[in-house]
N, C-alpha and C positions, 0 to 999 in steps of 0.2 A: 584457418590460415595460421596456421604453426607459427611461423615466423615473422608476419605480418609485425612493422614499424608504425605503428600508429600510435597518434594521440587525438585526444579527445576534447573540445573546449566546448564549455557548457554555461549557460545564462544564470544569472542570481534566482530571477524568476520566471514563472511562467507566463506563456504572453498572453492568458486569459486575465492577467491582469490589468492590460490595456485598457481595459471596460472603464475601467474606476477613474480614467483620465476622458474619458466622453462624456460628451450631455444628450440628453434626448434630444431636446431641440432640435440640437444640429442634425441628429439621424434623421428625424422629422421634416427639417428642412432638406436635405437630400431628395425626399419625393412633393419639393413645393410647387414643382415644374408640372407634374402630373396632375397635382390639385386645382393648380391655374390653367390649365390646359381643357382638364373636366369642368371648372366654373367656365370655362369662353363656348364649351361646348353648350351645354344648358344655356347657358345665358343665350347662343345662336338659336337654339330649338324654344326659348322663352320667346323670344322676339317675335319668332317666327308664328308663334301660337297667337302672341298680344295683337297681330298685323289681322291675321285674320280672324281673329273677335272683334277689333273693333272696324273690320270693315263692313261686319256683318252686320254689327252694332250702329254703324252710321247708316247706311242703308236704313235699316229699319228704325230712323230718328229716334234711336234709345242714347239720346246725347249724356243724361247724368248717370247711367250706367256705365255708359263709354268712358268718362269720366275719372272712376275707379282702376281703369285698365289703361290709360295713359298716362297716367301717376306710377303706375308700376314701370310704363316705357321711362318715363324720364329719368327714374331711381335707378335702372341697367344701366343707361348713357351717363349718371354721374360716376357711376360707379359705387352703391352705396349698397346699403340693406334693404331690403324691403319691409319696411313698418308692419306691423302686425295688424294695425287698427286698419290700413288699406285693403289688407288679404280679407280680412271680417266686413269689408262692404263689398264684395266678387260671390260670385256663386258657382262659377266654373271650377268644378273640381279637380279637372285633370291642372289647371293653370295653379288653382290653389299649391296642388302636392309638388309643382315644377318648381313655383316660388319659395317654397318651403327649403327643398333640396338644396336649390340656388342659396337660402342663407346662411344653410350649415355648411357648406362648401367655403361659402365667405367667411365666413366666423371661423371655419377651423384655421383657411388660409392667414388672417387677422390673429388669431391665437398665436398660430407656430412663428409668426414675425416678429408679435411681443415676446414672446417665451426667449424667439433668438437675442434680441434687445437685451432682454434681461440676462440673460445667461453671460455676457459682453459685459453687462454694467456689474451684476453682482461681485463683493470681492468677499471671493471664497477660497477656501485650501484644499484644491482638487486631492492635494496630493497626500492627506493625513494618512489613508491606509500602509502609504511605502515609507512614510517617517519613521513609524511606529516599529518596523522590522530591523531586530535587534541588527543582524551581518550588512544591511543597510547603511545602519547607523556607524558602525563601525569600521566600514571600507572607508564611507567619505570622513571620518575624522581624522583618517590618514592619508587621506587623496586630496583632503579637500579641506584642513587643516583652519587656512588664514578664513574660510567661508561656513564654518560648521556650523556655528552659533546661530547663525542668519537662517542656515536653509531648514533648520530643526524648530526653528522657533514658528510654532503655526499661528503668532498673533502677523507675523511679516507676510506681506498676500502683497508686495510692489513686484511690477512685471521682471526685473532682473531677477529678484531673485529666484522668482516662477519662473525663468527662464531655465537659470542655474539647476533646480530642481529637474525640471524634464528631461535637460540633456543626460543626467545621470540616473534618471528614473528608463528614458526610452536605453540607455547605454545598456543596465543592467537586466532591461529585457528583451531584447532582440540583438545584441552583440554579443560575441564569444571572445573576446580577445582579451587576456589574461588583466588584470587590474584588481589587485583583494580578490574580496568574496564576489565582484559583480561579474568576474567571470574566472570558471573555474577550470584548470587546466586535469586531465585524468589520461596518464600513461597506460596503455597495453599493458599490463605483465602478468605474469604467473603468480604477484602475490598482492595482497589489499592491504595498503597504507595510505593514510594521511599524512602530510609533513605541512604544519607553518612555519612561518620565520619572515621576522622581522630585522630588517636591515637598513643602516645607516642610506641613503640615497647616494650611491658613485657618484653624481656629480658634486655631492656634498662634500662627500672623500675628496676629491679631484683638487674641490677649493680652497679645505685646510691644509692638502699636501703643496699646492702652488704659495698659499699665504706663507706654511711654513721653509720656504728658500730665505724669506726677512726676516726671520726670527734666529735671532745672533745665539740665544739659548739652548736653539736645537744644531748647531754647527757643525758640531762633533759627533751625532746623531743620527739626523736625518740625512737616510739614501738618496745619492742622486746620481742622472746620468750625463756624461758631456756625449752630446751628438758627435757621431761618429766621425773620423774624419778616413779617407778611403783614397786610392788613386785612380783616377781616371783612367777609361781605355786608351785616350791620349797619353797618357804618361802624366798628368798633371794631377795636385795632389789638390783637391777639394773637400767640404765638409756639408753634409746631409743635416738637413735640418728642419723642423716645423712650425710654425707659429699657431698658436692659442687667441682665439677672438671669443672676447662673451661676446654675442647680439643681445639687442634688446627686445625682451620678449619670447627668445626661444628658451626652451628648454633644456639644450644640451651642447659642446662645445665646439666650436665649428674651428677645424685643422687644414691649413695649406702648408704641404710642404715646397721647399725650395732648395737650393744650392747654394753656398757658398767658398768663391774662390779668389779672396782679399787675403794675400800671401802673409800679412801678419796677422792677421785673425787664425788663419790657419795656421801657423808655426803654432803659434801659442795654444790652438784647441789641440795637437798632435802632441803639448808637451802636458796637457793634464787630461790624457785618456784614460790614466792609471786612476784619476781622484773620484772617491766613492760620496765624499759628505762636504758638504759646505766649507768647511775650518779647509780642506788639502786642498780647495781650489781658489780661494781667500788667499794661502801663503804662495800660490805662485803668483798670480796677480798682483801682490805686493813688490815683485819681484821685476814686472812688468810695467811702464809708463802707459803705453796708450789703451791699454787695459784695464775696464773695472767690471765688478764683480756683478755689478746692476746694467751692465753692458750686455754682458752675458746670457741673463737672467730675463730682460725686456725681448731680448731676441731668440729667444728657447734655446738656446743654443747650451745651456745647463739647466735642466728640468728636472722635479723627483722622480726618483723611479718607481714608477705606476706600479710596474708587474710588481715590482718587491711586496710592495703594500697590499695590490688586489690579490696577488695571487698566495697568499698566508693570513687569515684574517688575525692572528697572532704578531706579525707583525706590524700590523696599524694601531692594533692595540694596543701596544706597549709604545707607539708614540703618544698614541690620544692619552696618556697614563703622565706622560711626561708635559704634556702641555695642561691639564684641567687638576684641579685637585682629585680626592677616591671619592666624594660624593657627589661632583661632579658627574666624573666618568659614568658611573653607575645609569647616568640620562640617558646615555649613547647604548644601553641593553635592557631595553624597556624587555618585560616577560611577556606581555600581553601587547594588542592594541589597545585596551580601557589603560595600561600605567604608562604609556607615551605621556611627555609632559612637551608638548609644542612648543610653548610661548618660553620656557624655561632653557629648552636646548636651541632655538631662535636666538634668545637672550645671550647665551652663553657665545653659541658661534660668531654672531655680530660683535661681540665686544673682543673678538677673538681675530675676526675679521679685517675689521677696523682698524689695527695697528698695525696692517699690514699690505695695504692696499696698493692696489696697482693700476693706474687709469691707461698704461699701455695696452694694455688687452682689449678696452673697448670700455663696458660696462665693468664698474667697479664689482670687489666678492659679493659685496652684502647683495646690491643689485641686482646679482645672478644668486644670490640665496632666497632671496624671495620670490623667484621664478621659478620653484622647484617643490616639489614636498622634502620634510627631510627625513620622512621613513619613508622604505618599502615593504609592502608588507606581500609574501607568496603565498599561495594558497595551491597544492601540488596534490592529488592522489595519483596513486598505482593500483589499476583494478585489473579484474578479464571483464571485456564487453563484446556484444558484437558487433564487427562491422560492418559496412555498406555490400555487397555485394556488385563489385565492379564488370562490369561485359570487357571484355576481351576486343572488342570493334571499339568501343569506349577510350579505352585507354589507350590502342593503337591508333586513333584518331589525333589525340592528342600529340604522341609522339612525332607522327608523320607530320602534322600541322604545321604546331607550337612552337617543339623544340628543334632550334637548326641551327646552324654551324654560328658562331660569334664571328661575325666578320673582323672586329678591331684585332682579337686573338688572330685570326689568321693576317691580318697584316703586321701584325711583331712579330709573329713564327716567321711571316715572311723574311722582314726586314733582317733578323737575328741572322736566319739559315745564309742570306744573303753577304754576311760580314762578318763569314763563319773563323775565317783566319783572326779576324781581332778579337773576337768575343771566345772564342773556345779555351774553356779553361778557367776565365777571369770569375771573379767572387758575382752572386746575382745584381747586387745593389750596384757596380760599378757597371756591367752591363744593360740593367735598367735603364740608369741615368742618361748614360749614350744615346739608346732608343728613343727615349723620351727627349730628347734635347734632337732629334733627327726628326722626329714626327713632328713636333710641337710648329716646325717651317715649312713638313710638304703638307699639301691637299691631298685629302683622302683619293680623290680622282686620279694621280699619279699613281700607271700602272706598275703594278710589279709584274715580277714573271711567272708562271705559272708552277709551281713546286707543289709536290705531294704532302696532304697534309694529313697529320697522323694526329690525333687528339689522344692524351695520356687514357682519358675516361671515360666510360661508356656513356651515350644518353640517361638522364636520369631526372629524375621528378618531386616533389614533393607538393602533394596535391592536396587542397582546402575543400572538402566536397559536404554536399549534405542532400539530404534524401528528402522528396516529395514521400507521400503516405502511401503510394502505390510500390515506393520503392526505386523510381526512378532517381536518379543520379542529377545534382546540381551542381558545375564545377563554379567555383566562387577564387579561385585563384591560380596560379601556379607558380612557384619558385624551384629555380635550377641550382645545380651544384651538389653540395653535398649533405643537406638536411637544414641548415639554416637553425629556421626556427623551435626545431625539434630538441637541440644542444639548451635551450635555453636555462634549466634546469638539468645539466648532465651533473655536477654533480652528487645531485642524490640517484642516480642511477645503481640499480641494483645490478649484480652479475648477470643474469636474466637477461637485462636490456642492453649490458655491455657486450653481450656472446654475442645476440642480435646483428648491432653495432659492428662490430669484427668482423663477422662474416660477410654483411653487407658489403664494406667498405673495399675487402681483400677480394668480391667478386665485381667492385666496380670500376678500379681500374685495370688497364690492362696488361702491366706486368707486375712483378709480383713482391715490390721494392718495398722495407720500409715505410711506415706512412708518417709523416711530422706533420702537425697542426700549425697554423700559422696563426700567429697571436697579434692583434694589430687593434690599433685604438682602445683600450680597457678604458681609458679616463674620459670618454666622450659622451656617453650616452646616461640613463636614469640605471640603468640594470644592468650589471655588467653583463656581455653575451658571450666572451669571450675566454679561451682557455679554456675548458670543459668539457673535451674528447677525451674519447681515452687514450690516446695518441701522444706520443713525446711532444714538447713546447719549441717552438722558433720564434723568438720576439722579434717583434719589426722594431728599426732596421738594425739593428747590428748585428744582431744574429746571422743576419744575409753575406754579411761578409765572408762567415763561415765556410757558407753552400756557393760550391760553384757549379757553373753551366757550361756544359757538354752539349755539341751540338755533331750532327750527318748531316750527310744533303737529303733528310727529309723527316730529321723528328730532333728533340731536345730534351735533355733529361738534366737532372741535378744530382747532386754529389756532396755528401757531409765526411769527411774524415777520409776522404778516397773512395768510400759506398755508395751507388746508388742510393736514392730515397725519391718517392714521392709527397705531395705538400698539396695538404688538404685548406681550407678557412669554414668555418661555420658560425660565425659571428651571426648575431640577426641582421644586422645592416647588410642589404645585401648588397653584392661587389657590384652592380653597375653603379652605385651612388659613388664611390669615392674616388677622387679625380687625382689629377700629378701624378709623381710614379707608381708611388703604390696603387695606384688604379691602374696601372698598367698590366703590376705584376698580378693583381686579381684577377685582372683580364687572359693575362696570361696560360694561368693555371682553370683559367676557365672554358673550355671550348665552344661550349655552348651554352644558347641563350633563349629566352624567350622572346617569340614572335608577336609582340603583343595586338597589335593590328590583328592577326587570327586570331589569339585568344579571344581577345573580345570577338571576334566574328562567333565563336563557339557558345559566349553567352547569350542565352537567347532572352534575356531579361528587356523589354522595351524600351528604350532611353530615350527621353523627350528634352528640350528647352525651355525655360523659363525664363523672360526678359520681363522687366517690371517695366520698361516701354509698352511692351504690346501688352500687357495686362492695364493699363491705366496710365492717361495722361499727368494724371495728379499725385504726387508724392504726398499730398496732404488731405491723407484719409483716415478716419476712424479704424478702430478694429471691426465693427460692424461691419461699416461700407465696404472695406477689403474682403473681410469674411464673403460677402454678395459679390461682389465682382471677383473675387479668385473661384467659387462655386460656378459662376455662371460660364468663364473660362473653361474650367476642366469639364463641363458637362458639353459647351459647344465640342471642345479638342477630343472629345471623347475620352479624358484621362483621367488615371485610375485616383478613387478618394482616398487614399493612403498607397502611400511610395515613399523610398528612401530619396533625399540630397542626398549627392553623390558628396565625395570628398574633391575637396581641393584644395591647392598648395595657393598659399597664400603667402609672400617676402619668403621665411627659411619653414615656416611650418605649415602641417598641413590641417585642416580644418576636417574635422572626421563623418565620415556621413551621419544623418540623423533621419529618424525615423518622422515621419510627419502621418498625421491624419485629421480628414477634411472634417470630420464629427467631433473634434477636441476644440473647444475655446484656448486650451493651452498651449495648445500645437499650431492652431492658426496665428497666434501672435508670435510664436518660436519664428512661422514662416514669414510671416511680414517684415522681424526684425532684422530675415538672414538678405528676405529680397531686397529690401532698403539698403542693405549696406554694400551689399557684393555686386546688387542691378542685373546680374547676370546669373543662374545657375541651372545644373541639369538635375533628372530628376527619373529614379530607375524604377519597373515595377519590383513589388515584395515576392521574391521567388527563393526558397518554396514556400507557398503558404503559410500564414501564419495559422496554425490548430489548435491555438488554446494550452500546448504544454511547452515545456523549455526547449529553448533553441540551442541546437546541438551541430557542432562542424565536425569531420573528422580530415584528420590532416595524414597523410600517409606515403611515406618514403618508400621510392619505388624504383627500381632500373628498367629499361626499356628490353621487353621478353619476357617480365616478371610474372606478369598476369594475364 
C-alpha cells in the first residue's frame, strides 16, 4: 500500500510483563470453586461409604469398631480434618485411601485461603521490576513530576501510591496512546528517524502569556489581540468574544464564547483594533472614562496573541528572555529529560505567577500550574512497517453504517440556504453569529424544507484498528473529518508524508479550490494540535472576517480575496466537542459524523455492569473480603478475570480506562478503590488478546472507495 496514511502507536512494554503484577494465590484461588466442589464430592461418596460400614458394623454389634468410623462422620459434619490417629484405628482400606484424598483436598483448599490472606496482608513492591526500567523512569519524571520520589522509592508500599504505580505500570502496557516513552508514536514513511523533543507545556505557555497582560514591563512588548469587532447581518455593529475559566482540577482551559453589543464598549473596542501591545491600548483608555484596561483584560476582550507565540517558538523565546534572567531562561531548554529541573522552573514560574494573578478566571495561575506537568516530552519515529490488511466488506461496512450525514450541519446548510438574500456575500463570522443567535431559540423539531444537500467532502475515515493473531481486524474507534489526530506531530513531517497529505486531501473534496486550515483554540489544551497542515493558516475569529460566504439554492462555498477556497480543521479536539459559534462553524464544514450507537453496535467486545449494590451490602469490607465476594460475583455472572473499566467523564475530565485483573492483589484494590468511589461502572472484555508482546494500534486515514 504505496500510499497508505498510517500511523502506528505502540506500548512501553510487553504485556507479558503483566506476570510480574500477579500472585499465585490468586491464580490458585480461581480454581477454589473446583476444589470445593471435588472435596463436597468425596466428602458425599465418604458418607456414603461411613453409612454403610457402620450399618454393617451395628448389625454385627461390632460397636467399638463402629466407634472409629463415627468419629470420622462427625469430623465431615464439623467440617474439619480427619486425625491421623483415627484413620490408624480403621482397617478399611478403600475408606482409609477416601479419607486421605478428602485431607489433601482440605489442606490444599485451607492452604490457597491462607496463601490468599497472606498475599492481602503482606506489604510488598509488586512492582520493582518496572521501577528499575531506565524510559520508565524517565517518562514519569516528566509526567509525573510533583509524585516521582514517592512512586520510585521501593521503601513506600501505602495503597495510593500502589495505586499511583499500577495506573502507570497497566497504562505503559496495554495503552497506545502517545505520553513519553509509555507510548510510542511511529509514522509510515519511506525513511527511519527518531525525533525527541521536549517542550515547555501550552498550557504553561498560555499562563505566562495571560499573567504577562499585568506586567507594566512587558507593555511595549508583548503581542496582543483586541477581539474583533464586526457588523451584524442586521446592520448592527457587535464584538466577538471569549472567556477563559481555569476549573479546578482539570487540566486544560475551558472557552465560551459570547457577543457583545454595549454600544460604548463597542465604540471604544472599534477604536483600538489597530493596538498590537499593552502600552497602545493603555493610551486610549486613558483617553476614555468608563473604560479600563483591567476591564478589558477580566473580560477577554484584549488577550495575548496565542498564534504570535505558538506558532514561532522564537518568538516566545525572546519574551521568556525578557521576563527571567540568561540563567534562568536556560531551565525552560532542558537537553535531556535527566537535566529538567522541576522544582527549580516551579519555583521560578510561581514567583512569576504570583505577581500577577487573577481570581476572575476562576482558579488562580499557580493553581492551574500545579494541575499540569510543566514539560512535554514527544517521543516520534518515521519507519516502513506493515500494515493490517483490511477486507474491502470491512471497510465498507463501516462506511455504510457509521459514517452518515451530520444532521446539525444540514440544519445550518439549511437555515443559511434559506436566508440566502441576507447572508450572500457577508464575512463567515457575521453570518455565524446570525445562525447561531436563530438556532439557539428554535427546537431542533422545527421543520425546514426539504433542499438538496451537497456536502463540500467526500466520506472519510480515520480508523484505530488492531489485529487478533489470525489477522483478524479489531476496530477500537473511529474519528471523521480530516485526520485529526494524525496532524499531531505534522510538523516534523517529511516531503514523503507531506506529498501523501496533498494528494489525499485534493482527492477528498469535491471541487478543486484552495485548501486553508483553520487554526482555532492553540492555548487550550497540554499539546498544542493545532496549525500543522500543510495548508495556509486562518486564525479564529478574525481571520473569518476575511472569508466570506456564497451561497445557491443548494450548496455554499467560501471566498478569501474574491477566490474560492476550502477550509479544512485537524486540531485533535475533535469538532463535536466545541459548543457556541465556533461549534457551529465546525459543524458546518463538517458533513459528516459518526453514528456512534452503530459503531459501538460493530464492537463486538462484551460490555457488562458493575454496581457495588449488587456486589455487596456492605461498603465496610476488607481487601480480602472484597477480593471473595468480587471473585465469587464474576464466576456466578460468568465474567471475564481480567477486562478493562471503561472510561468515563467525570465534572470536565475523563477518567481513562484501566486495565484490571482478578489474579493481582494490586489490581483488586485498584478495583475496590474505583467501585467505592464511582458505585457505579462498566466493565469491557480484553479484545484482542493479550499474547504476551507489545500492544500495537494502527490508525489509518482513509476516503470511502479507498480500499
Amino acid at each position: 500500500m504505496k500510499d497508505t496514511i498510517c500511523m502506528k502507536r505502540k506500548t512501553l512494554f510487553k504485556t507479558e510483563r503483566l506476570d510480574d503484577l500477579k500472585d499465585e494465590p490468586l491464580k490458585m484461588y480461581s480454581n477454589w470453586n473446583n476444589y470445593k466442589e471435588n472435596l463436597e464430592k468425596i466428602k458425599k461418596q465418604l458418607l456414603k461409604m461411613l453409612n454403610e460400614k457402620t450399618e454393617i458394623l451395628y448389625i454385627n454389634k461390632n460397636l467399638k469398631e463402629m466407634k472409629s468410623y463415627l468419629n470420622i462422620k462427625k469430623t465431615l459434619k464439623k467440617e474439619r480434618i480427619i486425625r491421623e490417629a483415627i484413620l490408624d484405628e480403621i482397617d478399611d482400606k478403600q475408606i482409609k485411601e477416601h479419607s486421605r484424598i478428602y485431607n489433601e483436598t482440605f489442606e490444599l483448599i485451607k492452604s490457597i485461603e491462607e496463601q490468599v490472606e497472606d498475599a492481602f496482608l503482606r506489604k510488598v513492591n509488586r512492582y520493582k521490576s518496572f521501577l528499575t526500567h531506565s524510559e520508565f523512569q524517565q517518562a514519569l519524571s516528566i509526567t509525573a513530576s510533583e509524585a516521582y520520589e514517592q512512586l520510585f522509592n521501593p521503601e513506600i508500599t501505602k495503597d495510593s501510591v500502589n495505586r499511583a504505580r499500577y495506573r502507570f505500570i497497566q497504562r505503559a502496557t496495554v495503552k497506545t496512546s502517545p505520553l513519553s516513552y509509555l507510548g510510542k508514536t511511529i509514522y509510515l514513511s519511506d525513511e527511519t528517524k527518531i525525533t525527541e523533543q521536549i517542550k515547555l507545556n501550552n498550557v504553561v505557555k498560555s499562563l505566562i502569556l495571560m499573567a504577562s497582560l499585568h506586567n507594566k514591563s512587558l507593555d511595549h512588548l508583548l503581542q496582543i489581540k483586541v477581539c474583533p469587532k464586526f457588523k451584524k447581518c442586521n446592520g448592527m455593529d457587535a464584538v466577538y468574544f471569549e472567556k477563559n475559566y481555569l476549573l479546578k482540577g482539570v487540566d486544560w482551559i475551558l472557552k465560551q464564547d459570547d457577543i457583545l453589543h454595549q454600544k460604548k464598549v463597542v465604540d471604544f473596542l472599534s477604536k483600538i483594533q489597530h493596538c498590537e501591545t499593552p502600552a497602545e491600548v493603555k493610551r486610549e483608555v486613558s483617553k476614555c472614562e468608563e473604560i479600563t484596561y483591567e476591564m478589558l483584560i477580566n473580560n477577554g476582550l484584549v488577550i495575548p496573541n496565542f498564534n504570535f507565540y505558538f506558532s514561532c517558538n522564537k518568538n516566545f523565546d525572546d519574551l521568556l528572555r525578557r521576563i527571567f534572567l540568561d540563567k534562568e531562561h536556560q531551565l525552560f531548554y532542558p537537553k535531556s529529560i535527566s537535566d529538567i529541573k522541576n522544582n527549580s522552573v516551579k519555583k521560578l514560574l510561581t514567583g512569576y505567577l504570583e505577581k500577577f494573578n487573577n481570581l476572575y478566571l476562576g482558579e488562580t495561575y499557580e493553581e492551574k500550574l500545579n494541575n499540569v506537568p510543566l514539560f512535554y516530552h514527544d517521543y516520534v519515529a518515521f519507519d516502513h512497517f506493515n500494515t493490517p490488511e483490511i477486507q474491502g466488506e470491512f471497510i465498507r461496512d463501516i462506511f455504510k453504517k457509521c459514517i452518515v450525514v451530520n444532521h446539525y450541519t444540514y440544519r445550518l446548510h439549511q437555515t443559511i440556504i434559506m436566508n440566502k438574500n441576507i447572508y450572500e456575500g457577508q464575512s463567515v463570522l457575521s453570518v455565524l453569529v446570525d445562525v447561531h443567535e436563530k438556532l439557539k431559540f428554535q427546537k431542533n423539531e422545527t421543520p425546514l424544507p426539504k433542499i438538496r444537500f451537497k456536502p463540500s467532502i467526500k466520506k472519510s475515515a480515520f480508523l484505530y484498528l488492531q489485529s487478533e493473531k489470525d489477522g483478524s481486524l479489531v476496530l477500537n474507534n473511529v474519528n471523521i473529518g480530516s485526520g485529526t489526530v494524525y496532524h499531531r506531530y505534522g510538523d516534523l513531517f517529511n516531503e514523503n508524508i507531506k506529498n501523501k497529505l496533498k494528494t489525499y486531501y485534493e482527492n477528498l473534496f469535491t471541487s478543486p479550490y484552495p485548501i486553508y486550515e483553520l487554526v482555532i483554540d492553540e492555548e487550550i489544551s497540554n499539546h498544542i494540535d493545532v496549525g500543522k497542515s500543510i495548508f495556509p493558516k486562518l486564525v479564529w475569529p478574525k481571520d473569518l472576517l476575511k472569508v466570506k460566504m456564497h451561497i445557491s439554492n443548494d450548496d455554499i462555498t467560501f471566498s478569501l480575496g474574491g477566490k474560492p477556497i476550502q477550509l479544512i480543521y485537524v486540531g485533535t479536539v475533535p469538532f463535536h466537542l466545541f459548543s457556541g459559534i465556533k461549534g457551529d462553524f465546525l459543524n458546518l464544514i463538517h458533513p459528516w459524523t459518526v453514528d456512534i450507537n452503530r459503531l459501538n453496535n460493530l464492537d463486538t467486545r462484551k460490555v457488562s455492569q458493575l454496581n457495588w449494590q449488587t456486589i455487596s451490602d456492605s461498603d465496610d469490607l476488607s481487601d480480602t473480603q472484597f477480593y471473595y465476594t468480587i471473585t465469587d460475583y464474576f464466576k456466578t455472572n460468568n465474567l471475564p478475570f481480567e477486562f478493562f473499566v471503561k472510561k468515563k467523564m467525570i465534572n470536565f475530565t475523563s477518567r481513562k480506562p484501566i486495565w484490571i485483573s482478578l489474579y493481582s492483589v494490586e489490581s483488586i484494590k485498584v478495583l475496590k478503590h474505583l467501585l467505592l468511589n464511582e458505585r457505579y461502572i462498566e466493565i469491557e472484555e480484553v479484545k484482542p488478546r493479550l499474547n504476551g508482546d507489545y500492544v500495537e494500534e494502527f490508525c489509518i486515514l482513509t476516503t470511502e472507495g479507498e480500499c
